[in-house]
The first five atom37 places (N, CA, C, CB, O) and aatype in JSON, in Angstrom:
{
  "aatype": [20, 20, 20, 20, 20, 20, 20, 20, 20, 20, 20, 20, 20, 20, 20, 20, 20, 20, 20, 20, 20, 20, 20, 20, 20, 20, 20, 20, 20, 20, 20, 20, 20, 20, 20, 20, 20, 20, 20, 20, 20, 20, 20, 20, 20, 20, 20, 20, 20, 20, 20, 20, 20, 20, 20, 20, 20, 20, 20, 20, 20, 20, 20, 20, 20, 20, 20, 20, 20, 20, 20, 20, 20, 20, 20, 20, 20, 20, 20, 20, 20, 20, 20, 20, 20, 20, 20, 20, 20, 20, 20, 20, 20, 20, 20, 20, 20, 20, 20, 20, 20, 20, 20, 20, 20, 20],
  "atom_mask": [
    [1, 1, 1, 1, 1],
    [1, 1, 1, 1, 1],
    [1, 1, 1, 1, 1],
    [1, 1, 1, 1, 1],
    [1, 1, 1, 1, 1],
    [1, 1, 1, 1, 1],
    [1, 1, 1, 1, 1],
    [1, 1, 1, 1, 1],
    [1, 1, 1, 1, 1],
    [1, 1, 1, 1, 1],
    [1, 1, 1, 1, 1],
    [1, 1, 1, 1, 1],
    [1, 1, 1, 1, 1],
    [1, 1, 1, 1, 1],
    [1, 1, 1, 1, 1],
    [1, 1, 1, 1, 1],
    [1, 1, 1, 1, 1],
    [1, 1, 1, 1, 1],
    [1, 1, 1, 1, 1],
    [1, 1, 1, 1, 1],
    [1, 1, 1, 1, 1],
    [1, 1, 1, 1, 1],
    [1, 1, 1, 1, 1],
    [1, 1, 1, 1, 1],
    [1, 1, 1, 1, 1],
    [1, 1, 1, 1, 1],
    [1, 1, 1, 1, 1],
    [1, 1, 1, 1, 1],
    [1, 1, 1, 1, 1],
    [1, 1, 1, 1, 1],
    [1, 1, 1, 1, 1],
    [1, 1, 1, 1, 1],
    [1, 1, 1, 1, 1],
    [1, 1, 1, 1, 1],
    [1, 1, 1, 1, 1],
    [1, 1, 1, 1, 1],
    [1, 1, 1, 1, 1],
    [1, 1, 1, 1, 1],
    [1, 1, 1, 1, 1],
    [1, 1, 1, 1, 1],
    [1, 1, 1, 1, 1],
    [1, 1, 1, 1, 1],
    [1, 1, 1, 1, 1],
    [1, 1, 1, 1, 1],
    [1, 1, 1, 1, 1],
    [1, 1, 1, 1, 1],
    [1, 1, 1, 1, 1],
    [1, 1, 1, 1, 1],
    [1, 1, 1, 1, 1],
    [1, 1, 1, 1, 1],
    [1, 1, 1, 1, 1],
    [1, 1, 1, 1, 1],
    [1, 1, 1, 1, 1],
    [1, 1, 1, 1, 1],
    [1, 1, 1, 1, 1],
    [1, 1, 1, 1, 1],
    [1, 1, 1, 1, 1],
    [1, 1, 1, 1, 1],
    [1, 1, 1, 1, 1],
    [1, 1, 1, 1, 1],
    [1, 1, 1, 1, 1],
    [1, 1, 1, 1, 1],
    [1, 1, 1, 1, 1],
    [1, 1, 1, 1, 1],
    [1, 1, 1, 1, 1],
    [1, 1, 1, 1, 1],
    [1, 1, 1, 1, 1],
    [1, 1, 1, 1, 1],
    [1, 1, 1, 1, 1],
    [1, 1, 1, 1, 1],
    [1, 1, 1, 1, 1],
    [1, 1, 1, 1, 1],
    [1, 1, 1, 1, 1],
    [1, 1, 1, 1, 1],
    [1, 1, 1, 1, 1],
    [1, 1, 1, 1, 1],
    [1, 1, 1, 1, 1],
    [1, 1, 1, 1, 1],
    [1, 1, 1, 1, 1],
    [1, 1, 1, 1, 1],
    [1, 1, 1, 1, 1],
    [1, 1, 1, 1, 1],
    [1, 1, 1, 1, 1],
    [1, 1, 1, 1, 1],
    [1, 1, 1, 1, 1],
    [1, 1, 1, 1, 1],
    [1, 1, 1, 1, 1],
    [1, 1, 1, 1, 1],
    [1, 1, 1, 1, 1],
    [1, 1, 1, 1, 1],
    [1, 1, 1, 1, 1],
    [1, 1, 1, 1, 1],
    [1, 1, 1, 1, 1],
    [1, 1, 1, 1, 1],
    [1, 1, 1, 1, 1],
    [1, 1, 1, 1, 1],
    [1, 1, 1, 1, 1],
    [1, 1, 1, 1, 1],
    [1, 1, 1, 1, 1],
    [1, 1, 1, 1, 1],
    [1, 1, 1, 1, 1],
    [1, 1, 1, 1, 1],
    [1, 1, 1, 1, 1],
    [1, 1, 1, 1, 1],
    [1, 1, 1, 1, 1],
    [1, 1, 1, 1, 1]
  ],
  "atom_positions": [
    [[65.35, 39.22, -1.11], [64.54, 40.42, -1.03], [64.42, 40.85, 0.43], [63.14, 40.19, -1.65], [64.41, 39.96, 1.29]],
    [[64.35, 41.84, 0.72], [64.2, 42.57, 2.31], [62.71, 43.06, 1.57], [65.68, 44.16, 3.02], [62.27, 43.44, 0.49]],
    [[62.12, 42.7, 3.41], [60.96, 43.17, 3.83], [61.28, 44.48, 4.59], [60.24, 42.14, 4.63], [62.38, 44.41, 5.14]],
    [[60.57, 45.74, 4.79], [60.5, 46.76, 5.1], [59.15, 46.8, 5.34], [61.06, 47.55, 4.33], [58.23, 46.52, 4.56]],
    [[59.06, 47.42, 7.19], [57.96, 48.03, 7.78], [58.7, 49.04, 8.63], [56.98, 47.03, 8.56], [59.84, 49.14, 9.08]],
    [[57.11, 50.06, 8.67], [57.96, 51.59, 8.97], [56.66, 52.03, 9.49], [58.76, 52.71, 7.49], [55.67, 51.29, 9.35]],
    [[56.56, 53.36, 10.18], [55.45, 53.78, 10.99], [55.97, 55.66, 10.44], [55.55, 53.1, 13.09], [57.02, 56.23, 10.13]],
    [[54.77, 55.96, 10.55], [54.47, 57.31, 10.45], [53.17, 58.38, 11.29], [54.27, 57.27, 9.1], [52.09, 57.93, 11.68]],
    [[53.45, 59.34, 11.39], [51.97, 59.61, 12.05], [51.48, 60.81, 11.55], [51.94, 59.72, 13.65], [51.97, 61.94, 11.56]],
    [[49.89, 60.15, 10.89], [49.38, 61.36, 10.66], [48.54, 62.49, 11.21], [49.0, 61.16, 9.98], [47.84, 61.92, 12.05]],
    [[48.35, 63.26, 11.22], [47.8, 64.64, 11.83], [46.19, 64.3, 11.93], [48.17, 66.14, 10.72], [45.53, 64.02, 10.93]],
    [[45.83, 64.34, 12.81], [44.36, 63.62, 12.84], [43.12, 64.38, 12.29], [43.97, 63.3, 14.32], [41.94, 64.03, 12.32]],
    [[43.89, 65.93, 11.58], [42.58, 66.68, 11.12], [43.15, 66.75, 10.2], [41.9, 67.91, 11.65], [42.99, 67.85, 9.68]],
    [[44.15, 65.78, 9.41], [44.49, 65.38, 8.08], [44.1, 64.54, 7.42], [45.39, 65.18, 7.93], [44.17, 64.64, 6.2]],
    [[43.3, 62.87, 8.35], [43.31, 62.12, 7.92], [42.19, 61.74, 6.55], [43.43, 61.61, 8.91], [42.31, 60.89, 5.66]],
    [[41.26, 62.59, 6.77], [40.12, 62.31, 5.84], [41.15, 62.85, 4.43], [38.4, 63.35, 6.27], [41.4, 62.27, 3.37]],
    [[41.46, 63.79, 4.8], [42.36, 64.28, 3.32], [43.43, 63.48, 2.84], [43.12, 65.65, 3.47], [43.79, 63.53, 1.67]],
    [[44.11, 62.53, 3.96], [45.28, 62.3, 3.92], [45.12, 60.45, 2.88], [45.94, 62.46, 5.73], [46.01, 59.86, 2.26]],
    [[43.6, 60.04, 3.1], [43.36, 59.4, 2.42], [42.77, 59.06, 1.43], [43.3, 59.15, 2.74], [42.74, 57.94, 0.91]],
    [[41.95, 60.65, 0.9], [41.41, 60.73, -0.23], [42.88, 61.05, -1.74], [40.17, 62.06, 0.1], [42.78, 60.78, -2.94]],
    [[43.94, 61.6, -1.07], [45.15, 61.78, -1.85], [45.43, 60.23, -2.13], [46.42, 62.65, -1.02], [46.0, 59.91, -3.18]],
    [[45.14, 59.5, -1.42], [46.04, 57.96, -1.83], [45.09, 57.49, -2.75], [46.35, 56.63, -0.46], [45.52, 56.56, -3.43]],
    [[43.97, 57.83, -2.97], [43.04, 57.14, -3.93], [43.44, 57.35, -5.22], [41.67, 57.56, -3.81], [43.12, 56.53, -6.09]],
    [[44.2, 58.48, -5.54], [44.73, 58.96, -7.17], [46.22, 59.55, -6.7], [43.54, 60.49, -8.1], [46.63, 60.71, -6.63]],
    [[46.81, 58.43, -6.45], [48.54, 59.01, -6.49], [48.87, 59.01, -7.97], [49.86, 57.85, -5.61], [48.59, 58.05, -8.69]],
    [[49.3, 59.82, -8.31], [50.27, 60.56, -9.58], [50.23, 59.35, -10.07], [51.96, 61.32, -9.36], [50.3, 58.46, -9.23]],
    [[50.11, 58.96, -11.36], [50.96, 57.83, -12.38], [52.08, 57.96, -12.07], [50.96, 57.94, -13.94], [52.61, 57.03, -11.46]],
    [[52.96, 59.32, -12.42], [54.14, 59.41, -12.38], [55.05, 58.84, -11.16], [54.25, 60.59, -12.58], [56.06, 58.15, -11.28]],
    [[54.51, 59.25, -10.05], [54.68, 58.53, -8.54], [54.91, 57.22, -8.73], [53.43, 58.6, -7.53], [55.96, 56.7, -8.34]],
    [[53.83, 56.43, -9.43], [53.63, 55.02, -9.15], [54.74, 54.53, -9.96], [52.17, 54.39, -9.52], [55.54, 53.72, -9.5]],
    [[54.84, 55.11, -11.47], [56.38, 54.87, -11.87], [57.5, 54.72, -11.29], [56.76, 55.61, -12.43], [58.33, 53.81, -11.35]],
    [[57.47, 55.76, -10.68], [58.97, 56.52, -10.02], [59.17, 55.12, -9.34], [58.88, 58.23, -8.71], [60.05, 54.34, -9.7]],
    [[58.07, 54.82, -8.08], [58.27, 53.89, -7.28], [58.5, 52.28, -7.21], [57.55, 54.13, -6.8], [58.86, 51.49, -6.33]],
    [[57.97, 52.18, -9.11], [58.11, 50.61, -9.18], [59.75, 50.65, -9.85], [56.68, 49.71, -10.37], [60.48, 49.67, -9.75]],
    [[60.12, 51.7, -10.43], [61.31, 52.09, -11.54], [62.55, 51.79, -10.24], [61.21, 54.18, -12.38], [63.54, 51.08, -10.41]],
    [[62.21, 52.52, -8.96], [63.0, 52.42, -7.94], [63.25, 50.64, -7.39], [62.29, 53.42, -6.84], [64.34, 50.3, -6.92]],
    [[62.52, 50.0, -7.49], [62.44, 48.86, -6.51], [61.23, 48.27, -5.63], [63.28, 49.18, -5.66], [61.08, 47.12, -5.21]],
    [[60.31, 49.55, -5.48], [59.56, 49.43, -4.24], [58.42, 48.31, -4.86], [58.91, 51.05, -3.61], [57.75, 48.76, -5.79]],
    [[58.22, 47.42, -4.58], [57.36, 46.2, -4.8], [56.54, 45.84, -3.75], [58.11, 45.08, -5.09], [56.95, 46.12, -2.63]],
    [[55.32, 45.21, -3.87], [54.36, 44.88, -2.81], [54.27, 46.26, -1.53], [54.96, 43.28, -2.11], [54.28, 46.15, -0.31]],
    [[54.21, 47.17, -2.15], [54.2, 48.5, -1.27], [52.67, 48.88, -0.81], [54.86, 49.85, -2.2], [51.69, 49.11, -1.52]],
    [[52.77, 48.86, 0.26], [50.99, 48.88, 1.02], [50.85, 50.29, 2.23], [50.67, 46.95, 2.25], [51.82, 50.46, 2.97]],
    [[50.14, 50.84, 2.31], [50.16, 51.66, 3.71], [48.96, 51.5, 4.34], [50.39, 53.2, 3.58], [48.03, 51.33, 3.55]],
    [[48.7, 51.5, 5.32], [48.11, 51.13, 6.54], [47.49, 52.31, 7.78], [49.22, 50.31, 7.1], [48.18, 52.6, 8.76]],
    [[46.28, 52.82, 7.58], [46.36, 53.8, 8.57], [45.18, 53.71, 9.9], [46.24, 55.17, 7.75], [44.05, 53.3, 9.65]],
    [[45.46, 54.01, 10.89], [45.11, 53.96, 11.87], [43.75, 55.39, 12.14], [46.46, 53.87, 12.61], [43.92, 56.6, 12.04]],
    [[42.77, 54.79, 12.42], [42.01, 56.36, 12.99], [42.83, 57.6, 13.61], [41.0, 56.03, 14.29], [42.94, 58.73, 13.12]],
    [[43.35, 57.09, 14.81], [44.29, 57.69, 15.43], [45.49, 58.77, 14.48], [44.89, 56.5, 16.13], [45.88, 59.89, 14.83]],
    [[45.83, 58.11, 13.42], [46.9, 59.03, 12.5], [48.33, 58.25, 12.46], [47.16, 60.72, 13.25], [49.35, 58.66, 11.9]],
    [[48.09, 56.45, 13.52], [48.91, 55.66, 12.72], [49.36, 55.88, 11.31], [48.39, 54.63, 12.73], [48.54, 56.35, 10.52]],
    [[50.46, 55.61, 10.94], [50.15, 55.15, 9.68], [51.57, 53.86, 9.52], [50.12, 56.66, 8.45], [52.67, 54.15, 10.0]],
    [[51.37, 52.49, 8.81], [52.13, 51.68, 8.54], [52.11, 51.33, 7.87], [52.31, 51.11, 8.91], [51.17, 50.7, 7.38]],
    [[54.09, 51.68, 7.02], [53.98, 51.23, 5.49], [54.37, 50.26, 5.82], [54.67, 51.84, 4.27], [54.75, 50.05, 6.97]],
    [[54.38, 49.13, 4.55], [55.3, 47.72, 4.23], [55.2, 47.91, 3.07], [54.9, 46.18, 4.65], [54.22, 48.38, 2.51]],
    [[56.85, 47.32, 2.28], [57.26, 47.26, 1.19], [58.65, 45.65, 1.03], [57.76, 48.94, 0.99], [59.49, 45.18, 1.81]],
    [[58.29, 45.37, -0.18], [59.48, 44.49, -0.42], [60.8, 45.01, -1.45], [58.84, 43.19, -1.04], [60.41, 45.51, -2.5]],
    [[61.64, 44.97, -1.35], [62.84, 45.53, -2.1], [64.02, 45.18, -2.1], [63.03, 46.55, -1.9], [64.53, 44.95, -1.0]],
    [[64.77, 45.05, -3.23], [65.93, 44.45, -3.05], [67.07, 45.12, -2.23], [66.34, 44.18, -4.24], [67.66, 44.46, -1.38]],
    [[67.32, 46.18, -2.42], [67.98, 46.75, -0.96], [67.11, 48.17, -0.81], [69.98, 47.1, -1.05], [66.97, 48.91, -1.79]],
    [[66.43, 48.56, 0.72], [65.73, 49.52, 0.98], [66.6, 51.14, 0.8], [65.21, 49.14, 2.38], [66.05, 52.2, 0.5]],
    [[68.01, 50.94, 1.06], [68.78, 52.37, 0.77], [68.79, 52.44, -0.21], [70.02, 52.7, 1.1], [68.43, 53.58, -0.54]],
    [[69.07, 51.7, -1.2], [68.72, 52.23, -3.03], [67.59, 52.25, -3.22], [69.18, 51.35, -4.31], [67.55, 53.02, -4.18]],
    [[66.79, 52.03, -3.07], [65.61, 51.98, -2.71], [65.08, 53.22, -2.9], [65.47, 51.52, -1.54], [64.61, 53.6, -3.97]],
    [[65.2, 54.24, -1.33], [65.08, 55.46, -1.15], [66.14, 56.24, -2.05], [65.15, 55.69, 0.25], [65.89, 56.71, -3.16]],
    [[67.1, 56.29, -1.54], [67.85, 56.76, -2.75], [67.62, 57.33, -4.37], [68.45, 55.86, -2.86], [67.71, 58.46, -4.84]],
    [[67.31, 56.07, -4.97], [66.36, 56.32, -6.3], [65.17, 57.16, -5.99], [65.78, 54.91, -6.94], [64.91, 58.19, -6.62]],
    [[64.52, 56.74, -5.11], [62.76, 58.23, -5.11], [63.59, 59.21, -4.67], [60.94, 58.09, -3.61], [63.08, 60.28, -5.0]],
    [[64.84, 59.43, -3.97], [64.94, 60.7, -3.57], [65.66, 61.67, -4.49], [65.53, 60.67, -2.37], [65.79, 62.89, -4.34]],
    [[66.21, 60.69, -5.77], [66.74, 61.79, -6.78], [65.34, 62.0, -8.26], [68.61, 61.01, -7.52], [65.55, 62.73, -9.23]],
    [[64.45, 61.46, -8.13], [63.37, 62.14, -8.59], [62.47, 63.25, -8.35], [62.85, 61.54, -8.64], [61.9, 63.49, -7.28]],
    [[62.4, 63.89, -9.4], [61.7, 65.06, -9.17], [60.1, 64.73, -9.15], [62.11, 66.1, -10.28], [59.35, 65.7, -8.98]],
    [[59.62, 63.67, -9.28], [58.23, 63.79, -8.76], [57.9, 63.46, -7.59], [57.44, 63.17, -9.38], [56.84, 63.74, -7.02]],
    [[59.25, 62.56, -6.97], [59.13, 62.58, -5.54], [59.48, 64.04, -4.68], [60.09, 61.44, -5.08], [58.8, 64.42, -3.73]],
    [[60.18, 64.47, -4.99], [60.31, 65.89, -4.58], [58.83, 66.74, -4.78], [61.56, 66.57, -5.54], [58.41, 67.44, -3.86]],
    [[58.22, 66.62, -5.82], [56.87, 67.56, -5.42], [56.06, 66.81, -4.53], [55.88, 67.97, -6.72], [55.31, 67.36, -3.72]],
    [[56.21, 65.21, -4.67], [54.9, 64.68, -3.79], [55.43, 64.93, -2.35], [54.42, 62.87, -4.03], [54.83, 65.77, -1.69]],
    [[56.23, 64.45, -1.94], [57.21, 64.68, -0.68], [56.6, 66.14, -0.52], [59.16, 64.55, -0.96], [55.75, 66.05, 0.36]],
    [[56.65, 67.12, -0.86], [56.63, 68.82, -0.33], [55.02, 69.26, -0.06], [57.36, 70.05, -1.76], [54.55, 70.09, 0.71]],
    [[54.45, 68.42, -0.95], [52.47, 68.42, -0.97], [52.13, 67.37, 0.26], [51.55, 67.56, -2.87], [51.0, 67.48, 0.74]],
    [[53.17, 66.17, 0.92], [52.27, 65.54, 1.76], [53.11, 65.99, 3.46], [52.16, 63.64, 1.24], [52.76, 65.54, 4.55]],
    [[54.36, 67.06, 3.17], [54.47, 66.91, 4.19], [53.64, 67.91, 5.05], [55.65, 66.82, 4.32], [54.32, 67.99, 6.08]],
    [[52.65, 68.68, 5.2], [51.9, 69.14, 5.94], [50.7, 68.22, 6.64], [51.55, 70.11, 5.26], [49.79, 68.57, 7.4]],
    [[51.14, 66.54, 5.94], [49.89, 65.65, 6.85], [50.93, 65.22, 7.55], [48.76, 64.32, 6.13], [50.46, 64.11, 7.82]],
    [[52.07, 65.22, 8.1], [52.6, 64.52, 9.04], [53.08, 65.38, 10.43], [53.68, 63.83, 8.36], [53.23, 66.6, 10.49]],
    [[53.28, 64.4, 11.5], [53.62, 64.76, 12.42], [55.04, 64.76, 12.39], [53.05, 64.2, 13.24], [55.48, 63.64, 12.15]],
    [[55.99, 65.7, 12.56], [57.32, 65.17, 12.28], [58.46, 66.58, 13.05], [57.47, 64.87, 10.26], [57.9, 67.66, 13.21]],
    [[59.63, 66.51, 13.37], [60.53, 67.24, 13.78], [60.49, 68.46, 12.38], [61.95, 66.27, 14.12], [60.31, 68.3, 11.17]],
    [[60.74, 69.64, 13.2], [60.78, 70.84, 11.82], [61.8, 70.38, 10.57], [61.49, 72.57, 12.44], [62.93, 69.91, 10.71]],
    [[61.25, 70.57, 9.58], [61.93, 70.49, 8.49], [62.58, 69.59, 8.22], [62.51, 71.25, 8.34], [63.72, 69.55, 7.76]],
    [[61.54, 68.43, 8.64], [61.37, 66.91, 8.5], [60.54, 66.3, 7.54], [60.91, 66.41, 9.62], [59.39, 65.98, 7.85]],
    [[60.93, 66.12, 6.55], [59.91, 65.1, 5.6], [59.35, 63.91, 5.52], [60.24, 64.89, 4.74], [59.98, 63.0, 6.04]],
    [[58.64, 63.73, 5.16], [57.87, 62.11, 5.28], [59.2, 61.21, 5.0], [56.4, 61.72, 3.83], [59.42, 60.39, 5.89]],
    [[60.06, 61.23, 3.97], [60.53, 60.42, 4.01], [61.67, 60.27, 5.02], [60.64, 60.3, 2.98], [62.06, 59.15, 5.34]],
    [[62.12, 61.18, 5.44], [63.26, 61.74, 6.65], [62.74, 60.6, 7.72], [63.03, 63.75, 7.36], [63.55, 59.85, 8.27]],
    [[61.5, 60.53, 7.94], [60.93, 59.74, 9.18], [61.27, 57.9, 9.1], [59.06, 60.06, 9.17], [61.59, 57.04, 9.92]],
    [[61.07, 57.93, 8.05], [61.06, 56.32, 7.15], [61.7, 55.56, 7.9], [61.82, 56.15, 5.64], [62.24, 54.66, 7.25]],
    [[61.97, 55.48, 9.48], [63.11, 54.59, 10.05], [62.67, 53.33, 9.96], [63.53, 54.85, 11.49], [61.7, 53.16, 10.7]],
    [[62.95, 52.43, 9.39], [62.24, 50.87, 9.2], [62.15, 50.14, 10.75], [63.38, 49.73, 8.03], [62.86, 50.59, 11.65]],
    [[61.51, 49.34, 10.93], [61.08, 48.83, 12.3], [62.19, 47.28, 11.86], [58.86, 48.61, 12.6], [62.51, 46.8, 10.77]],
    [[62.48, 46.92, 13.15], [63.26, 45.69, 13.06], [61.89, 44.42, 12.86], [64.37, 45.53, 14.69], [60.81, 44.75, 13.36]],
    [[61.97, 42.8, 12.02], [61.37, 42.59, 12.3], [61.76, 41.29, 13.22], [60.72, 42.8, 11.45], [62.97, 41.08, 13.23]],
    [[61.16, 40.6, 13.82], [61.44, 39.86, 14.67], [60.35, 38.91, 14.5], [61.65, 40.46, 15.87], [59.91, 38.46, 15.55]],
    [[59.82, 38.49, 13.41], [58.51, 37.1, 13.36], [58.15, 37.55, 11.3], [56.29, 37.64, 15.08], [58.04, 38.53, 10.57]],
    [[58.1, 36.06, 11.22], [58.13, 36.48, 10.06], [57.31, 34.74, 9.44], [59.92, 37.09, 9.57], [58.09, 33.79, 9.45]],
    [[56.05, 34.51, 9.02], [55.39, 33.4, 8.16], [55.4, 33.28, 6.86], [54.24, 33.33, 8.33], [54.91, 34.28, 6.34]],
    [[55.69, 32.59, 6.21], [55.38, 32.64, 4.88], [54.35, 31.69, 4.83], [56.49, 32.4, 3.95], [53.79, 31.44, 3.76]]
  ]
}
């Protein structure tokens, strides 16, 4: 299994909103995302507008891949990208560059 950690940043007069949306993500979402692979999937946010996902998955490009040919990822993707900080006509998931890891406990 690959571990995946990734950083994002949210808009800091997003964040109150940006975390009342995570309290009721879509069923359908949560499908999409276990149907894909994405297991032990957590996000992490910072006052500031940090934000850090971690996920476990058997490979992270199929991974994405699979949410990216769903259509409920396509509406959630288009509804959250106005909380991110990101290059024009950049999507949350566009950003997703995984962080190397270099320390690792079990």
């Amino acid at each position: 299994m690959e571990r995946v950690c990734f950083v994002l940043k949210v808009r800091r007069e997003r964040l109150a909103e940006y975390r009342e949306r995570h309290t009721a993500v879509w069923p359908r979402m949560l499908a999409a995302l276990s149907a894909a692979g994405w297991r032990d999937y957590s996000l992490f946010l910072r006052d500031d507008g940090l934000l850090v996902g971690s996920l476990v998955t058997g490979d992270f490009a199929a991974a994405r891949a699979a949410m990216a040919a769903t259509e409920v990822n396509a509406r959630w993707q288009a509804e959250m990208a106005p909380f991110f900080e990101a290059p024009a006509g950049a999507g949350p998931d566009d950003a997703m560059v995984p962080l190397t890891e270099v320390f690792h406990l079990d």
